[in-house]
C-alpha positions as semicolon CSV with decimal commas, in nm:
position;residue;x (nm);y (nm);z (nm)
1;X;0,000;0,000;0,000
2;X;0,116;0,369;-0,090
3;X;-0,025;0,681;0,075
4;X;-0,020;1,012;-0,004
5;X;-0,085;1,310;0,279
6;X;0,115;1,608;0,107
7;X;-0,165;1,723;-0,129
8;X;-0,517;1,572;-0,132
9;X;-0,563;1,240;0,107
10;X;-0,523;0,929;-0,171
11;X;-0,434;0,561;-0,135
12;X;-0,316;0,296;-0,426
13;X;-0,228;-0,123;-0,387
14;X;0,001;-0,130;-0,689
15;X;-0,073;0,073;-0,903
16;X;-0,455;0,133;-0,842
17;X;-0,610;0,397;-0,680
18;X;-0,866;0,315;-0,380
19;X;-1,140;0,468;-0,334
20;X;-1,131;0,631;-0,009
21;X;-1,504;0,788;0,077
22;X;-1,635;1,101;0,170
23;X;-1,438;1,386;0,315
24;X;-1,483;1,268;0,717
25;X;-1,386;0,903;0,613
26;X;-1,098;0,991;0,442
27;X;-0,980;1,233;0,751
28;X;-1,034;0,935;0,953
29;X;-0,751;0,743;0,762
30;X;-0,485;1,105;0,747
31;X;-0,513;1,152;1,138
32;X;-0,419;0,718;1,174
33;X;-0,130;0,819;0,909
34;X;-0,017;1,104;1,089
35;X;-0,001;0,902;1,419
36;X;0,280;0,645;1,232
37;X;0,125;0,331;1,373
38;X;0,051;0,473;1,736
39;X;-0,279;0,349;1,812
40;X;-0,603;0,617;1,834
41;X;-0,929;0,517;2,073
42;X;-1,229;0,574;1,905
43;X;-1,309;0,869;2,126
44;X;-0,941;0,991;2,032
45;X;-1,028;0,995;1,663
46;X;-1,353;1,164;1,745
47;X;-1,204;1,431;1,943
48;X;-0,950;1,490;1,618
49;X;-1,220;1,455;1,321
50;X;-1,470;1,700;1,497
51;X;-1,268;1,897;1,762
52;X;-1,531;1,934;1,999
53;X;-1,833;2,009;1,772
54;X;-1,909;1,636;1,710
55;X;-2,222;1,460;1,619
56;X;-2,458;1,285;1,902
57;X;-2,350;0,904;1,708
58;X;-1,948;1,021;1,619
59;X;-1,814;0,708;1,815
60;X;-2,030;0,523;1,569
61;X;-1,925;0,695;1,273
62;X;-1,585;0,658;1,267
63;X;-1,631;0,276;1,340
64;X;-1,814;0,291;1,050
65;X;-1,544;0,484;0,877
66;X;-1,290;0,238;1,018
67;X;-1,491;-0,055;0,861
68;X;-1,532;0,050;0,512
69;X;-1,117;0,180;0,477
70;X;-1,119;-0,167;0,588
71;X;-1,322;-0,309;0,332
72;X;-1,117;-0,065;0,090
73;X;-0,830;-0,261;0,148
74;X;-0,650;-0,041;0,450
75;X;-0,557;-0,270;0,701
76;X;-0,621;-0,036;0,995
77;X;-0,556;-0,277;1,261
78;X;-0,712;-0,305;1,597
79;X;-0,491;-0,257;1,890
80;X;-0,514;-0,108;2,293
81;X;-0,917;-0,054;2,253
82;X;-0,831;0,168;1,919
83;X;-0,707;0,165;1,598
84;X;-0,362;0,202;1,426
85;X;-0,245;0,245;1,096
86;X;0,177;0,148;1,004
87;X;0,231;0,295;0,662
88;X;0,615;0,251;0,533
89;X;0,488;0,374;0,180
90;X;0,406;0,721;0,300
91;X;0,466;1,073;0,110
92;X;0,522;1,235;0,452
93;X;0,742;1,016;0,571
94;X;0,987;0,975;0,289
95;X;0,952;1,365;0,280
96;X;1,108;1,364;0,685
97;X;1,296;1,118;0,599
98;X;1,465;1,346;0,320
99;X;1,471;1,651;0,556
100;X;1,682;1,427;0,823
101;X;1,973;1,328;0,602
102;X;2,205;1,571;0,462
103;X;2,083;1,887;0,323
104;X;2,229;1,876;-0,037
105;X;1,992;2,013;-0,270
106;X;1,945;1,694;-0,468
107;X;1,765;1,572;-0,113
108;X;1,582;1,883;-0,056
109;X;1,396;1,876;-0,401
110;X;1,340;1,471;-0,402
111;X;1,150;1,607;-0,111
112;X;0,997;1,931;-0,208
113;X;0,877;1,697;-0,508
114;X;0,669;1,525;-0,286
115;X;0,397;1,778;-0,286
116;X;0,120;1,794;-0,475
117;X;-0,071;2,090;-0,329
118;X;-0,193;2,189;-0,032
119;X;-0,175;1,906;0,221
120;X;-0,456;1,764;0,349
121;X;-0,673;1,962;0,108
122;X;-1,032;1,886;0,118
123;X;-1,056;1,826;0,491
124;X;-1,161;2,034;0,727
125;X;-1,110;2,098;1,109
126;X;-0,924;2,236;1,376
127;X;-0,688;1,909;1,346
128;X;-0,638;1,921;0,992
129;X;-0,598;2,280;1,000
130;X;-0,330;2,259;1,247
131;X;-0,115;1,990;1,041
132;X;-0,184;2,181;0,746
133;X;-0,007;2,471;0,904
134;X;0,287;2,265;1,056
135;X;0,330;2,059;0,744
136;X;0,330;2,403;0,536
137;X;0,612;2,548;0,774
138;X;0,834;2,202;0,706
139;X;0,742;2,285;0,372
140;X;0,853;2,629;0,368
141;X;1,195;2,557;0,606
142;X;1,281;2,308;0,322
143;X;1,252;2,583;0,045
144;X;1,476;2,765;0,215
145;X;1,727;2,527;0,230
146;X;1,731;2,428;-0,085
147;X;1,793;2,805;-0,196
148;X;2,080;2,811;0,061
149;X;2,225;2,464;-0,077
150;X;2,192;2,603;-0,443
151;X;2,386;2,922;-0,329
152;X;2,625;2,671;-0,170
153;X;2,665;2,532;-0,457
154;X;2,704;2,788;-0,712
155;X;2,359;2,813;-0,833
156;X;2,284;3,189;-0,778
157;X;2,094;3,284;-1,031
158;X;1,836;2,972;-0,975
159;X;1,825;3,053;-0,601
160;X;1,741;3,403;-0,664
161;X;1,477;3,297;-0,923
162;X;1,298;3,072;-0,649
163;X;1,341;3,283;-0,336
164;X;1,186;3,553;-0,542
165;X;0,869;3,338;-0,575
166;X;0,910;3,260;-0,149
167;X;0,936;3,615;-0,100
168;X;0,640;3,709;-0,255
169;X;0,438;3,437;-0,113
170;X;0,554;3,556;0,266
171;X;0,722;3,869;0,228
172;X;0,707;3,889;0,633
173;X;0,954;3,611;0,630
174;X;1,328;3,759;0,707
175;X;1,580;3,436;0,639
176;X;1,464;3,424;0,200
177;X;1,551;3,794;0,219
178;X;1,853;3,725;0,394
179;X;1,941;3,435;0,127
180;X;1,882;3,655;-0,165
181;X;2,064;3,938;-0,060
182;X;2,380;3,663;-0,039
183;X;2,260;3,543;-0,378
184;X;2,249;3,869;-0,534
185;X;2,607;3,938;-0,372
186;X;2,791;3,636;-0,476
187;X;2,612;3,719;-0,861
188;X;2,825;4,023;-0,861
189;X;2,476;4,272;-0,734
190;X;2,605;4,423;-0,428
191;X;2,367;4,718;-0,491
192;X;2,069;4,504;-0,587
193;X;2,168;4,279;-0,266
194;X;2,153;4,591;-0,056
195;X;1,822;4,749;-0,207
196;X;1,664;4,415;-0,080
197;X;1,789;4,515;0,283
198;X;1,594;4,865;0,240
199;X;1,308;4,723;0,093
200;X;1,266;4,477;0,405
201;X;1,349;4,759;0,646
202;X;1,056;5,024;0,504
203;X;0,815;4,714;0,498
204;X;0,875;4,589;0,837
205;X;0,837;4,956;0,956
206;X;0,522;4,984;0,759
207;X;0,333;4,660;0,823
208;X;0,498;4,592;1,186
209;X;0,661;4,886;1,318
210;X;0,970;4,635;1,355
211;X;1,308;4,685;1,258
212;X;1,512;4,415;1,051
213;X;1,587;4,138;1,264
214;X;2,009;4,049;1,368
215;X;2,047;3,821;1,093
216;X;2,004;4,060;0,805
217;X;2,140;4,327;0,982
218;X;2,468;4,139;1,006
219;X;2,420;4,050;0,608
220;X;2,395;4,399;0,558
221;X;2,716;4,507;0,763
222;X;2,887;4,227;0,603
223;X;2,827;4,349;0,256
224;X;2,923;4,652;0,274
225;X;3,241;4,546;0,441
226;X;3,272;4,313;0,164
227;X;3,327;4,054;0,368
228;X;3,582;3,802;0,224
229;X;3,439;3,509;0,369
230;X;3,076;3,585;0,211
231;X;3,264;3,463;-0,127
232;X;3,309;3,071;-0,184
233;X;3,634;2,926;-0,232
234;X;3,633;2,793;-0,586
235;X;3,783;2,459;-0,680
236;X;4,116;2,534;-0,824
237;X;4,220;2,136;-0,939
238;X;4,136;2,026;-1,350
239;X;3,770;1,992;-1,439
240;X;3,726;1,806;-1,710
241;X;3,365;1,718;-1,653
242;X;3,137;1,755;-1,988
243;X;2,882;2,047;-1,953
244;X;2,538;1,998;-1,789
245;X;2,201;1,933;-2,011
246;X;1,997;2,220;-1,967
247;X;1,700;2,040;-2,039
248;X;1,775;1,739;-1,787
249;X;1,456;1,652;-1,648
250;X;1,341;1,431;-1,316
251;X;1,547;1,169;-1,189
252;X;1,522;1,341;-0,860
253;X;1,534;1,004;-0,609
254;X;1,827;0,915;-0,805
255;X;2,072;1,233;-0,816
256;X;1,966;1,275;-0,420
257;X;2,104;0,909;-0,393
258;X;2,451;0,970;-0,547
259;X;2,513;1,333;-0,412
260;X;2,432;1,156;-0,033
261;X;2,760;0,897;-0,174
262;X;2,980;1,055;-0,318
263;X;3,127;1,242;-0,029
264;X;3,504;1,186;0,073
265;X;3,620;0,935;0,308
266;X;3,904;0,914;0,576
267;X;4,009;0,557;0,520
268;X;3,814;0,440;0,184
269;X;3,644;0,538;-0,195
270;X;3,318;0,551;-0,232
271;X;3,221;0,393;-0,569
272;X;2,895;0,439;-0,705
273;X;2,803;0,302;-1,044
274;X;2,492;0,351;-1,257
275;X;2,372;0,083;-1,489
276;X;2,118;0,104;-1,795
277;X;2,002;0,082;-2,130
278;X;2,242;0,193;-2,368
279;X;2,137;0,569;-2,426
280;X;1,915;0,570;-2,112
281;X;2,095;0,874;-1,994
282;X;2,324;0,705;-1,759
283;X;2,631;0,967;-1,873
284;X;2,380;1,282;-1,851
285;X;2,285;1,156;-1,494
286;X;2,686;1,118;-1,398
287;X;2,749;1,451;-1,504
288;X;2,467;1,610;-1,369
289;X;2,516;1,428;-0,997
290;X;2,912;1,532;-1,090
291;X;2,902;1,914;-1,103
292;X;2,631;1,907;-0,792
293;X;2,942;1,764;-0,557
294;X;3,232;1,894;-0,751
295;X;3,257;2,199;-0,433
296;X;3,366;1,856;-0,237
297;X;3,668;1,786;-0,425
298;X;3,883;2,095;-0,535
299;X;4,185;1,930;-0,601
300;X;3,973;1,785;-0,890
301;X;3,682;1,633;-1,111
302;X;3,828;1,386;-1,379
303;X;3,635;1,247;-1,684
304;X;3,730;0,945;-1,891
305;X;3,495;0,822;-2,177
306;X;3,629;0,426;-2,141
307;X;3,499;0,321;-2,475
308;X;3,694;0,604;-2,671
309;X;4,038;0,650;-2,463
310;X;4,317;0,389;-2,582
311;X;4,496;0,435;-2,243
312;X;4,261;0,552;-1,917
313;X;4,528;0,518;-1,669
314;X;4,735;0,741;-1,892
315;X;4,454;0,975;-1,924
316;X;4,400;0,950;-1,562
317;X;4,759;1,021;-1,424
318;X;4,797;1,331;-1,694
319;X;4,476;1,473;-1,560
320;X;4,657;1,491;-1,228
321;X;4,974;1,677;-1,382
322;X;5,224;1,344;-1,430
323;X;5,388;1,420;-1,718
324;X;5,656;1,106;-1,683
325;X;5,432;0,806;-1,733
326;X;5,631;0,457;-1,586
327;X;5,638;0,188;-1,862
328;X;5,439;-0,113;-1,718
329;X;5,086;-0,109;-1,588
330;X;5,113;-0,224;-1,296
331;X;5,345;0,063;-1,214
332;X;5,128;0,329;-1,354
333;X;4,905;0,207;-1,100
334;X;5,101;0,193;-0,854
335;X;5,159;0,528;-0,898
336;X;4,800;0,659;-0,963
337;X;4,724;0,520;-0,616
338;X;4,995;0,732;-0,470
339;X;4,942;1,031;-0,588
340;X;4,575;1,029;-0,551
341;X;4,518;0,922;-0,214
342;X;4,440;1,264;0,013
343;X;4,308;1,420;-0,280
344;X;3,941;1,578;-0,272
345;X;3,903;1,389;-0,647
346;X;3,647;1,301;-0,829
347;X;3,672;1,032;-1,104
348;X;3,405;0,966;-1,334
349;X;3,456;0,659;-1,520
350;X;3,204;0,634;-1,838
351;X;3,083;0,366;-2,022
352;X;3,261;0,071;-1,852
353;X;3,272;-0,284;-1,981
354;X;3,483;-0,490;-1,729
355;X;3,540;-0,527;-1,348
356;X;3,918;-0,555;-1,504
357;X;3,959;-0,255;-1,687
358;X;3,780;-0,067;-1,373
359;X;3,996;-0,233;-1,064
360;X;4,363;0,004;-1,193
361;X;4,176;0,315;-1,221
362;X;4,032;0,304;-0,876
363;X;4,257;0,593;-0,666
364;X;4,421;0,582;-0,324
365;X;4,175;0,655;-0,033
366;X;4,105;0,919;0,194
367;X;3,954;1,184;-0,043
368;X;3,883;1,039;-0,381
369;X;3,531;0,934;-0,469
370;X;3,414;0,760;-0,791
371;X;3,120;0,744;-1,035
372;X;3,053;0,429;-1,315
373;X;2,842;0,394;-1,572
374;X;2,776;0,098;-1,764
375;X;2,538;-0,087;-1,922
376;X;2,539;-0,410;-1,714
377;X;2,620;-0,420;-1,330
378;X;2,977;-0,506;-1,264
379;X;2,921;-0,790;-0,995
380;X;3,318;-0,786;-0,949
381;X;3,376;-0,499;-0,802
382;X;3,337;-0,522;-0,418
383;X;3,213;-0,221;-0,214
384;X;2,998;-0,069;-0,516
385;X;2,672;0,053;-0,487
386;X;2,454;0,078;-0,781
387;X;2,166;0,246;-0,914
388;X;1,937;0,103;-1,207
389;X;1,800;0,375;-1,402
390;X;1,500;0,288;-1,618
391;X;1,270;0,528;-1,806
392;X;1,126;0,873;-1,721
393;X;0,782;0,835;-1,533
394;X;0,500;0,975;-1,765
395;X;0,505;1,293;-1,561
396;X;0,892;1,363;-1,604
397;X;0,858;1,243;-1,975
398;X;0,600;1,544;-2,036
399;X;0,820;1,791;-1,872
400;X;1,084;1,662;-2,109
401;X;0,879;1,716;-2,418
402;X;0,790;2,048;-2,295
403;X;1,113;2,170;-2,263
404;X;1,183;2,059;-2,620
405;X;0,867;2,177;-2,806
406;X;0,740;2,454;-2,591
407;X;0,438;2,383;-2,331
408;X;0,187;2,498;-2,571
409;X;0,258;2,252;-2,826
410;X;0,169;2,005;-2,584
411;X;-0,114;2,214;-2,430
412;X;-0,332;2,210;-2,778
413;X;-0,408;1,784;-2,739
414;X;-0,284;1,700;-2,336
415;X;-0,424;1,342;-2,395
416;X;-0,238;1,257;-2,757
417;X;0,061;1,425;-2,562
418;X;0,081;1,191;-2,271
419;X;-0,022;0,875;-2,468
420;X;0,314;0,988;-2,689
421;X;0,529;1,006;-2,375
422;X;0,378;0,703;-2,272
423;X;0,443;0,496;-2,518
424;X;0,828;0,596;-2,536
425;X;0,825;0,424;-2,185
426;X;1,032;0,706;-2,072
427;X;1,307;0,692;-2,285
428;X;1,499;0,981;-2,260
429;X;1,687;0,958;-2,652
430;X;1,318;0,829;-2,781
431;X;1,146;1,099;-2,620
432;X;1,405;1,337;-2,797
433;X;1,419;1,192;-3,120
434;X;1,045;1,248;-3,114
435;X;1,040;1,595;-3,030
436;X;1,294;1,658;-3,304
437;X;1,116;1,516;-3,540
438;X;0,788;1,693;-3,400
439;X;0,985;2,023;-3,408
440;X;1,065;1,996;-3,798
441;X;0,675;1,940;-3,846
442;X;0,499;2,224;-3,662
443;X;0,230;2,176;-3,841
444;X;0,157;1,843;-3,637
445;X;-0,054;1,766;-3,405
446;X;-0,039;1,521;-3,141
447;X;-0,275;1,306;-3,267
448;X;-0,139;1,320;-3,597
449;X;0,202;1,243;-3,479
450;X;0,086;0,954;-3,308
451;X;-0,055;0,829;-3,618
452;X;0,306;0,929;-3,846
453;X;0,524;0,819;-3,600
454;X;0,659;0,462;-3,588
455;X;0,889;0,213;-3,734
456;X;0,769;0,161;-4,114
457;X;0,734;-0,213;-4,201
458;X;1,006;-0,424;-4,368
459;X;1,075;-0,353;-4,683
460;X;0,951;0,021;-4,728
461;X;1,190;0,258;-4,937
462;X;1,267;0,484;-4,647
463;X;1,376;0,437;-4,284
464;X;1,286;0,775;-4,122
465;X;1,573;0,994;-3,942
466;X;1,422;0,947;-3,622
467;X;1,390;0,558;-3,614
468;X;1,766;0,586;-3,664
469;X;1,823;0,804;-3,398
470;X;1,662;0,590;-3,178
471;X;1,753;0,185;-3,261
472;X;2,106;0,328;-3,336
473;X;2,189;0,280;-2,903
474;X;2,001;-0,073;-2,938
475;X;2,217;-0,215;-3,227
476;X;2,507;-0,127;-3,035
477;X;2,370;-0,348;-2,749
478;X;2,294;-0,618;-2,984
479;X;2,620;-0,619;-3,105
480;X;2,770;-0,682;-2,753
481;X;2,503;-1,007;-2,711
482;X;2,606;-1,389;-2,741
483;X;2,399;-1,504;-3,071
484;X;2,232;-1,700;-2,880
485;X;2,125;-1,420;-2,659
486;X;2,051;-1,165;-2,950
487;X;1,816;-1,458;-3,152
488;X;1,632;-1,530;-2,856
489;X;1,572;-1,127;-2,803
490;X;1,413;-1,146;-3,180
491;X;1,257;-1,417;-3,170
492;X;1,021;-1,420;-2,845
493;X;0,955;-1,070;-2,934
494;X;0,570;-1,024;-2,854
495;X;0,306;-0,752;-2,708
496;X;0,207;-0,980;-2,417
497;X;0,462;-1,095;-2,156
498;X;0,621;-1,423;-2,225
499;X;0,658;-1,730;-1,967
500;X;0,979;-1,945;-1,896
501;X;0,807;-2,229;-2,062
502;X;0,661;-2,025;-2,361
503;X;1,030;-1,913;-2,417
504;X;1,151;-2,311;-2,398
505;X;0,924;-2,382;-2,620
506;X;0,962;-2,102;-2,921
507;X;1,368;-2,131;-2,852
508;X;1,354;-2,479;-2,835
509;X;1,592;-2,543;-2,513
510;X;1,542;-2,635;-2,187
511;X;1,340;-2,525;-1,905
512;X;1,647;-2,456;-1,756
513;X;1,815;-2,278;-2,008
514;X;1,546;-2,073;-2,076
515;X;1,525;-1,929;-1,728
516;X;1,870;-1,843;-1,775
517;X;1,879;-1,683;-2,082
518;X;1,563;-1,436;-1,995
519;X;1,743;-1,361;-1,706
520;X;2,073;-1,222;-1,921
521;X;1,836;-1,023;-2,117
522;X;1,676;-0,818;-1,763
523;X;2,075;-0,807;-1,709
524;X;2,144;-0,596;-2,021
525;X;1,830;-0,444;-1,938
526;X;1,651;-0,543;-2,264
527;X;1,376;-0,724;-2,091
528;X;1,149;-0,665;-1,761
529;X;1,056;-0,879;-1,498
530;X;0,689;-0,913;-1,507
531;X;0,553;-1,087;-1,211
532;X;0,715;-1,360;-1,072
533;X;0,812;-1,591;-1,381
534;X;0,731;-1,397;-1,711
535;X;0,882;-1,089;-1,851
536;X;0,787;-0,846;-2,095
537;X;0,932;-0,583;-2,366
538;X;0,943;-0,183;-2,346
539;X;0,787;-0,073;-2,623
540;X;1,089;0,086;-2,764
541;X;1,281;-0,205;-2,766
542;X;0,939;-0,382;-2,846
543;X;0,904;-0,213;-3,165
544;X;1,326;-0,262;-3,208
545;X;1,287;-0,619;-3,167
546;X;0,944;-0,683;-3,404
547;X;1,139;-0,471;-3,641
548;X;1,450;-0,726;-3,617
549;X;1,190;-1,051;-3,652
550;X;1,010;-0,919;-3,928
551;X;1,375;-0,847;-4,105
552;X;1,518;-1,224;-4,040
553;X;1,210;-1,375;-4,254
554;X;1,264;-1,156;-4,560
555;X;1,307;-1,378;-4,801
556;X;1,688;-1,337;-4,939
């Protein structure tokens, strides 16, 4: 079961949304959430659904209520004369959760993302009211933070941007005044920074007959002294990271998850590696979760594209100013180890094939950190953590498309649009191949794209640019199969998820064998577990592999 508080009061099993009742019924279920499992009497619950004001049969009502969550499928239980309610799939609590660990901004908008309006909306009460204003403060705090982790992190301008939208909404509020006065300053708009002091003071006066309170007072002062210590100490080792997308979109869970990793150690290196689809956006992720730590490691944020460089641990050591390379490998690494441990460096190592070609290029500890990608999990390499990335959700993929074609492209037909962004399953280089294409026809329309788009069938006179730009990634992958594995990823190709035995049987190999070989194919992430024992094709790779099938029984 999955719950969600931080907007309007819902409830799914799977993927399917319960119906949860009337307003009173569903407030019954937020105040057993908000308790996390501590156990409400009935009298309890009737005190916090009506505050006071309640009805002459309440006690009875919210048994009622109780019993038809139940027969929902909420499995309030009964316990000490009342009822509790443990939820581990809860908005709120994964939102706390986010707000305890580190504050890096990657955690504070995985949380912030949580929302979806105003909490609790649609219920009323002086107990709902209450947690609507507490949750709204959390909400609020965290907003803050992530403007002061942006600034932390060199993102000025997009702090300014979003603590002009705070101030506005609570322009009583001193600390995002505070905040963008040290945004403005560090952007290199000491008057601007200082303007925003005076504004503050004459409204304060004016609304409060208050003066500004210590903290932007001593902003203020140490402004105008220009304070050396109000300007960050930039990295001063190589960066050789590639640029940042500026239309990455989503993968918020993830980038929190690497930024909380890749932080320096006294005795050790963190390795984190990402695995996916060829083209999922594995590289843009890296780089992206790269520049958001590189403040952590001045003396330097190396980048090494595996599949292109002849000689990484070359590559490596010059990126670190060794200019006399020793003539055997082992020695090179040798010497990479020594002159990297007590560095603040990060390594990004891109598009990796082998535990063996990764173990030499790992650096000495107590500073270094490093980042993988590659398209199938490296189970050799002790002490990695990994994270599987797998296609946009429908949401993200819409956002994508929007910042490709413009928002009212996609405004004109919003069902066509997220049927299209549905059925690239989220694929970040399908989804852009798309809205290329879309972007040379502008006379399109959703609907008729749907209808254009697509593989043609075998045998037609032209392939179109797009389909290219999108199976190009997947023939790559197909090249690095057995041929075993790559004709048993044409052949069961199908629309409906396929069984071990259905696989046996079309392949024909054993039971045994077939297990196997499906499970090499989730491994190079060109099949998904579906259930328990059958699996099933992305559309994408779907169409890729139907394409493939049809091709093999051309005649000639």
């Amino acid at each position: 079961m999955r719950y969600e508080l931080l907007g309007p009061v819902r409830a799914w099993r799977d993927d399917v949304e319960i119906e949860l009742g009337p307003p009173q019924q569903r407030a019954t279920l937020a105040v057993l959430l908000l308790q996390e499992g501590t156990p409400l009497t009935p009298s309890q619950l009737v005190s916090a659904l009506w505050s006071g004001a309640e009805p002459r049969a309440a006690i009875g009502m919210v048994r009622s209520y109780v019993s038809r969550l139940r027969h929902a499928g909420v499995p309030i239980e009964s316990a000490s004369g009342g009822y509790a309610l443990a939820a581990p799939a809860l908005d709120l609590t994964e939102f706390q959760r986010l707000l305890a660990s580190a504050r890096s901004s990657a955690s504070l908008r995985a949380a912030l993302a949580l929302w979806h309006g105003t909490p609790l909306s649609g219920l009323s009460g002086a107990y709902a009211e209450a947690e609507r204003v507490r949750l709204a403060e959390l909400r609020l705090t965290a907003r803050e933070d992530l403007a002061a982790a942006d600034i932390a992190e060199g993102r000025h301008a997009e702090a300014s941007t979003a603590l002009t939208d705070l101030i506005a909404e609570e322009p009583l509020r001193e600390r995002p005044r505070e905040l963008q006065m040290l945004a403005l300053y560090r952007s290199g708009r000491q008057a601007e920074a200082l303007a925003v002091f005076t504004s503050t003071q004459q409204l304060l006066e004016s609304e409060l007959g208050l003066y500004p309170g210590p903290q932007l007072k001593e902003m203020q002062r140490r402004i105008l002294a220009a304070d050396p210590t109000l300007t960050p100490v930039q990295p001063s080792g190589p960066s050789q990271l590639p640029p940042q997308l500026p239309e990455f979109t989503g993968r918020a869970p993830e980038l929190a998850t690497l930024v909380e990793a890749l932080k320096p150690m006294d005795s050790s290196v963190p390795v984190q590696g990402i695995e996916g689809l060829a083209a999922i956006g594995k590289t843009t992720l890296a780089v992206q979760a790269a520049h958001k730590v590189s403040g952590s490691f001045p003396d330097g944020r190396l980048f090494v594209d595996l599949a292109a460089s002849p000689d990484p641990l070359a590559e490596l050591l010059r990126g670190i100013g060794v200019t006399a390379l020793p003539g055997s490998s082992s020695e090179r690494a040798a010497l990479w180890r020594a002159r990297t441990t007590g560095l603040r460096l990060l390594v990004v190592l891109d598009d990796a094939r082998s535990e063996e070609e990764i173990r030499p290029l790992i650096p000495g500890p107590a500073g270094p950190a490093v980042l993988i990608t590659a398209r199938q999990r490296l189970y050799g390499l002790a002490h990695t953590q990994w994270t599987k990335l797998g296609g946009l959700s429908p949401s993200d993929s819409l956002t994508l498309l929007e910042h490709l074609l413009g928002p009212s492209r996609l405004a004109e037909d919003p069902a066509a649009s997220l049927t299209l962004a549905t059925r690239t399953a989220g694929f970040p280089q399908v989804l852009q191949a798309v809205a290329a294409r879309l972007a040379s026809r502008p006379a399109w329309t959703m609907s008729e794209a749907l209808a254009r788009l697509g593989r043609p069938a075998p045998g037609a006179p032209v392939t179109p640019p797009e389909c290219w730009a999108i199976e190009k990634p997947y023939e790559s992958t197909l090249s690095q199969l057995t041929p075993t594995q790559a004709e048993a990823f044409r052949s069961l190709a199908s629309p409906t998820p396929i069984s071990v035995p259905t696989a046996a049987s079309i392949l024909g190999i054993p039971l045994s064998d077939a297990a196997v070989l499906l499970e090499s194919l989730v491994d190079a992430h060109l099949l998904e577990p579906f259930g328990t024992d059958r699996y099933r094709y992305e559309e994408p790779l779907l169409m890729f592999a139907l394409g493939r099938q049809a091709e093999s029984m051309q005649p000639g």
